[in-house]
Structures are given as C-alpha cells and as structure tokens.
C-alpha positions in Angstrom: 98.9 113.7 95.1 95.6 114.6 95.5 93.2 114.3 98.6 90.3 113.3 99.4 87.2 113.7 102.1 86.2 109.5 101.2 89.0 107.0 101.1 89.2 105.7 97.2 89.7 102.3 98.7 85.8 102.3 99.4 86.0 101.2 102.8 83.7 104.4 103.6 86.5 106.0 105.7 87.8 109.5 105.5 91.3 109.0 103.5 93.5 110.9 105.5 92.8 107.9 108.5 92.4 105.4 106.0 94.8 104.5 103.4 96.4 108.2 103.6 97.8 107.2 107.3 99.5 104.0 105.2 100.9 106.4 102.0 102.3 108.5 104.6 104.3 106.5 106.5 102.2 107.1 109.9 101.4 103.4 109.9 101.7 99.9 108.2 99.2 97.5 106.7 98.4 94.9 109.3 96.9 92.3 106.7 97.2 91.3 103.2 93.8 93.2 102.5 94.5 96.4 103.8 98.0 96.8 101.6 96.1 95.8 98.3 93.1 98.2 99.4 95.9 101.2 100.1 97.7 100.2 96.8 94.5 100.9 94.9 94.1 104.1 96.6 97.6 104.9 95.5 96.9 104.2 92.0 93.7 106.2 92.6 95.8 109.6 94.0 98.4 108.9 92.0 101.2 107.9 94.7 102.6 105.9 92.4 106.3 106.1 95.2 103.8 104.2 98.0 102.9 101.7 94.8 106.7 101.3 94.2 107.7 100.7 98.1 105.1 98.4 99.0 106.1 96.2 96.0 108.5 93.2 97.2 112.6 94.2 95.7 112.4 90.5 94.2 109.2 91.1 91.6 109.2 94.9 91.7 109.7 96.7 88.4 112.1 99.5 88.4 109.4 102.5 88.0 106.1 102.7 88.4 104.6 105.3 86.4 100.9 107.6 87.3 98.6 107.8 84.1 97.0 111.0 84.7 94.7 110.2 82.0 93.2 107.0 83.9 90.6 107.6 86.9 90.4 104.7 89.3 85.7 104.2 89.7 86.0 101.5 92.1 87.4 98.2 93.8 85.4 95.3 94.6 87.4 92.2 96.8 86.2 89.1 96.0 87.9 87.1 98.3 91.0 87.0 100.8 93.0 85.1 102.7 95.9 85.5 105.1 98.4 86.0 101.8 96.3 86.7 98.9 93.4 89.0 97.7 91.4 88.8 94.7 89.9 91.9 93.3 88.0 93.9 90.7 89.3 97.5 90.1 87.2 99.6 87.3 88.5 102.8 85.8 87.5 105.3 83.0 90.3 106.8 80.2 90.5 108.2 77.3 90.1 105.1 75.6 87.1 104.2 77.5 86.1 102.1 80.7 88.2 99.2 81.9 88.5 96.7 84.6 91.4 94.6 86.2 90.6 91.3 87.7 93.3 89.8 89.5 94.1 87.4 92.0 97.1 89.2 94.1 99.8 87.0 96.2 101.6 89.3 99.4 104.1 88.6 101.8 106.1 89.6 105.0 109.1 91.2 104.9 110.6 92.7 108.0 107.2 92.3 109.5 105.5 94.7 106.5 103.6 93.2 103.9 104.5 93.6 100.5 102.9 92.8 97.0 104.9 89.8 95.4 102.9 89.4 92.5 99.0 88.3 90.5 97.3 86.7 88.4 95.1 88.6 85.9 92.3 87.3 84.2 
C-alpha cells in the first residue's frame, strides 16, 4: 500500500489523518460519506483488505482484487444523504480513461457503516 502526502479522497487532507486513520483501524467512518470517500481511497492505494471489510457479509463478494494497472484521477460526490452517496470516480489504464457513476446504498452494522450495494449508470 502506498502513501500519500494529499488524501486520494480529495477532501484536501493529509492521508495519514484522513482516510489512512479509517484503513488503519485507528477510527471508523462516522457517516455514509466518509466510508464511500475512504473506499475510494482504498481502491486508490490499493487496500483492496479495507475495500473487502467495509463491504456488508450479505452483498460482499468473496475477494476483492487491486488492478495495479488502473490509477484512481479523481472522485466527485454528487449528492448524499444519511444512507446513500452518489459519485463520479475517473481513472486512467492501459486501456484508456474511464469513469464510474454510481449511486451507492450503506448501512449500520454494529454501529459501523458498511457498503451494501449501487447502482451504476
């Protein structure tokens, strides 16, 4: 995993007190928002265990795999509320630039929020 001076997330923040505090265990993700935010940053190191944990047992796919070959360029929300985010995430590959729109549904579990599932457009 790599690290970073500038939180991935974009929230301007350094990333070890960002979304690094959240991939490390040192705390949880009080809202919706902040666990989509540190689950783009995850994809962005390449934590792909944090991705994995933070995903609810119910919708959570048995591995979750790290493209080295795909750099996260940015996250853009479009809109939250108390259980749901919708998002734009951009990245560049091999096989050129791409972007994910999706409209993410969370919930609490034990008092953590977790990612249930989305919808992609």
């Amino acid at each position: 995993m790599e690290l970073r001076p500038e939180c991935p997330c974009g929230s301007g923040a350094a990333y070890d007190a960002c979304c690094g505090r959240l991939h490390r265990g040192a705390a949880q993700a009080a809202t919706a928002g902040e666990l989509m935010r540190s689950r783009y940053a995850a994809y962005a190191v390449g934590d792909t265990a944090y991705v994995w944990r933070t995903w609810h047992p119910r919708t959570r796919p048995t591995d979750v795999t790290h493209d080295p070959g795909t750099r996260w360029t940015g996250l853009r929300i479009l809109g939250a509320g108390e259980d749901w985010v919708e998002f734009e995430a951009r990245w560049d590959s091999a096989a050129g630039p791409g972007r994910l729109h999706e409209r993410s549904r969370f919930e609490q579990r034990g008092g953590r929020w977790l990612y249930v599932d989305g919808d992609i457009d």
